[in-house]
PATORPA-152088 format. One record per residue (C-alpha): residue in three letters; residue number from 1; x, y, z. Coordinates in steps of 0.25 Angstrom, whole numbers, plus 5000, padded with zeros to 4 digits. Layout:
N
+------+-----+------+------+------+
! rest !  nr !   xx !   yy !   zz !
+------+-----+------+------+------+
!  ala ! NUM !    X !    Y !    Z !
...
+------+-----+------+------+------+
# end
This chain:
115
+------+-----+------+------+------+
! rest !  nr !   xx !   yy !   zz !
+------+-----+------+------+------+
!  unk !   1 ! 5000 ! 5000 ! 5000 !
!  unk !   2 ! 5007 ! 5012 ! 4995 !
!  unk !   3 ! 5003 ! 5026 ! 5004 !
!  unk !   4 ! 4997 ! 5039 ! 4998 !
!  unk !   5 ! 5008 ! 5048 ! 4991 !
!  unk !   6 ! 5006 ! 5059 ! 5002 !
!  unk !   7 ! 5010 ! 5051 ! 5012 !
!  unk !   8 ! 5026 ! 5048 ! 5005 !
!  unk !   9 ! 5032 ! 5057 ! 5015 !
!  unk !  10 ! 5045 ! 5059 ! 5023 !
!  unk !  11 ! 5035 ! 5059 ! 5035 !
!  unk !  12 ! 5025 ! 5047 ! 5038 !
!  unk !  13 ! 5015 ! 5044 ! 5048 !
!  unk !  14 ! 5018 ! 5035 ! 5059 !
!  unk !  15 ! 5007 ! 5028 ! 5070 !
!  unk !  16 ! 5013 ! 5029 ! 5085 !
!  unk !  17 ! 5007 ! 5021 ! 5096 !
!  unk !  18 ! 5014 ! 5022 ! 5110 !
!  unk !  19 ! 5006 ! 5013 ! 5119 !
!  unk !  20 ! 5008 ! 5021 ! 5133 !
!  unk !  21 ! 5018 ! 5015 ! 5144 !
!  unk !  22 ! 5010 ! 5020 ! 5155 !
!  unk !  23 ! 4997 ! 5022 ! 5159 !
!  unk !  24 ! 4993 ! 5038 ! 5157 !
!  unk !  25 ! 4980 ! 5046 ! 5161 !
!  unk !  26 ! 4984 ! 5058 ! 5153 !
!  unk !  27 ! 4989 ! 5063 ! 5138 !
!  unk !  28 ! 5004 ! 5061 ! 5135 !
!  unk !  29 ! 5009 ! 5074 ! 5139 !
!  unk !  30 ! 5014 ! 5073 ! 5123 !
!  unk !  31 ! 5002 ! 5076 ! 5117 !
!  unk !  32 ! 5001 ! 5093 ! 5117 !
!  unk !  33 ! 4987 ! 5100 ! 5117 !
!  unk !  34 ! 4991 ! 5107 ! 5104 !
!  unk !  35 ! 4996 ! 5097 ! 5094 !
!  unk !  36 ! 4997 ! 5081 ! 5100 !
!  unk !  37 ! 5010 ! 5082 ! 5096 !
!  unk !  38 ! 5020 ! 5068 ! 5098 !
!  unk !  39 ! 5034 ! 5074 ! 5100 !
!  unk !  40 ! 5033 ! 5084 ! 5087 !
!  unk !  41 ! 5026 ! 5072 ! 5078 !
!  unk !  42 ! 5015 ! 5078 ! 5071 !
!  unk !  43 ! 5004 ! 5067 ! 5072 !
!  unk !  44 ! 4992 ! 5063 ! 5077 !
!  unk !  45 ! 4991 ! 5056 ! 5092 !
!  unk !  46 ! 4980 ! 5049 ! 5100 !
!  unk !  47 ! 4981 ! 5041 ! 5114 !
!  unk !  48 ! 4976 ! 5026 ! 5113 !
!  unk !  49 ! 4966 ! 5023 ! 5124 !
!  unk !  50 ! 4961 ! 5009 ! 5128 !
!  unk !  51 ! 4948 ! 5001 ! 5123 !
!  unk !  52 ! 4943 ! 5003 ! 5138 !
!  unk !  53 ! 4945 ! 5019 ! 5136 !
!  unk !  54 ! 4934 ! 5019 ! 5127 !
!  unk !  55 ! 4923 ! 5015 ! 5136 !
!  unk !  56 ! 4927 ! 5022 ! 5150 !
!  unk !  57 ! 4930 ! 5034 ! 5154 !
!  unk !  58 ! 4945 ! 5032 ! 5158 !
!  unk !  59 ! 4954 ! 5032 ! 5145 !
!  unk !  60 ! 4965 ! 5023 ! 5146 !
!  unk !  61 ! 4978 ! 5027 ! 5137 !
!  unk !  62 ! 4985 ! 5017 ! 5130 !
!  unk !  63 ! 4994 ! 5024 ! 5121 !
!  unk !  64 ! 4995 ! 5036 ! 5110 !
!  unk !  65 ! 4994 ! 5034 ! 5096 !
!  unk !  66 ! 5000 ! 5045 ! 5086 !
!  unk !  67 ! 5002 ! 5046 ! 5072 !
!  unk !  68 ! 5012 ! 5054 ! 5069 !
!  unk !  69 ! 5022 ! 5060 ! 5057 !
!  unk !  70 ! 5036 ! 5058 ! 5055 !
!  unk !  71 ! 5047 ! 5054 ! 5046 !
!  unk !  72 ! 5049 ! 5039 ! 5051 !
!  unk !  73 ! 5046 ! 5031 ! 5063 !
!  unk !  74 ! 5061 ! 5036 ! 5069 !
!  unk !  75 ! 5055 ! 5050 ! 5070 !
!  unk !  76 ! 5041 ! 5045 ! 5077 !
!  unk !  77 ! 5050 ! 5038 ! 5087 !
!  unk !  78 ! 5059 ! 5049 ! 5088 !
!  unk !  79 ! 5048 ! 5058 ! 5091 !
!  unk !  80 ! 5041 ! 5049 ! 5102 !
!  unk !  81 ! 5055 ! 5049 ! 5110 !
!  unk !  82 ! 5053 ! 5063 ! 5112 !
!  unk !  83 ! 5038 ! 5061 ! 5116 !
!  unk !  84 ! 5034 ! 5063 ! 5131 !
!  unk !  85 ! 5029 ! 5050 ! 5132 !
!  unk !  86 ! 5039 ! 5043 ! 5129 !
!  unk !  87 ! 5048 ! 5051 ! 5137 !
!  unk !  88 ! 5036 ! 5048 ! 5149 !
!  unk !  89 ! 5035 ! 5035 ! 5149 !
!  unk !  90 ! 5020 ! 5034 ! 5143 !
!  unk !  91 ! 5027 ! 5027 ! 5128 !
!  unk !  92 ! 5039 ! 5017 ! 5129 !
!  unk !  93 ! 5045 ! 5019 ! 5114 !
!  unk !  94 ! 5045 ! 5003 ! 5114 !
!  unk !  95 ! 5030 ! 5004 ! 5114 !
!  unk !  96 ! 5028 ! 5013 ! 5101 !
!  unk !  97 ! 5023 ! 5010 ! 5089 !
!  unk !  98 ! 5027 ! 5017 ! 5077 !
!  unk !  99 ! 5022 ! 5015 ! 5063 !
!  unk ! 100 ! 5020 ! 5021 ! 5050 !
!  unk ! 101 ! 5006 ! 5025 ! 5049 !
!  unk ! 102 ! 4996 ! 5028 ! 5036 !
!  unk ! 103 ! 4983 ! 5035 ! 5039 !
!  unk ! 104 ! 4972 ! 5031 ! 5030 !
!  unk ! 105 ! 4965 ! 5043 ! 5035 !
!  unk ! 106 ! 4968 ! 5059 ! 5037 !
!  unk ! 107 ! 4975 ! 5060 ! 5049 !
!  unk ! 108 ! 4971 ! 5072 ! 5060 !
!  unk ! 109 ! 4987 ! 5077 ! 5057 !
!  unk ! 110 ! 4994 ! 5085 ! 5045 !
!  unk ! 111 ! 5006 ! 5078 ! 5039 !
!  unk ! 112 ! 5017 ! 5083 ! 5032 !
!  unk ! 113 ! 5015 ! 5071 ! 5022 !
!  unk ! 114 ! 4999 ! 5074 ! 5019 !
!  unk ! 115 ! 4992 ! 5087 ! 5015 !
+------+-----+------+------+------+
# end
């Protein structure tokens, strides 16, 4: 399967989920009021809540999930060191996964490789 011509770019899309190390009541204190912004990764982040979360009032966090542009996985994982946290405990870097990733639908983000 060959991908759309806009997307032959020096930057692609990359899927990151960190399952969280430790149990937190709170958002990660990464995630800014302005732009929900991954360590200066532009991209599009959400947290991962359990099965049980969806039927009670108590939400129980099991991870982030972001999609996120860069020029190869090296630069996500580069990116996440920097991240509070990683720095905090909340992710393990043995624990992430990291793949490339091709929406079939708009995404709510601009990319430097789409109009």
């Amino acid at each position: 399967m060959s991908l759309p011509s806009e997307l032959s770019s020096s930057k692609s899309l990359f899927f990151v989920y960190a399952p969280y190390e430790k149990r937190i009541t709170a958002q990660p204190a990464n995630l800014s009021a302005e732009g929900k912004r991954l360590s200066g990764i532009d991209g599009f982040a959400g947290i991962v809540l359990s099965d049980e979360s969806e039927s009670t009032e108590s939400k129980r966090m099991l991870g982030s999930v972001m999609i996120c542009e860069a020029e190869n996985v090296e630069e996500v994982r580069e990116k996440i060191k920097a991240d509070a946290c990683l720095s905090e405990g909340v992710w393990r870097a043995e624990t992430l996964v990291i793949l490339p990733f091709h929406s079939t639908m708009p995404l709510p983000i601009k990319h430097s490789h789409l109009p």
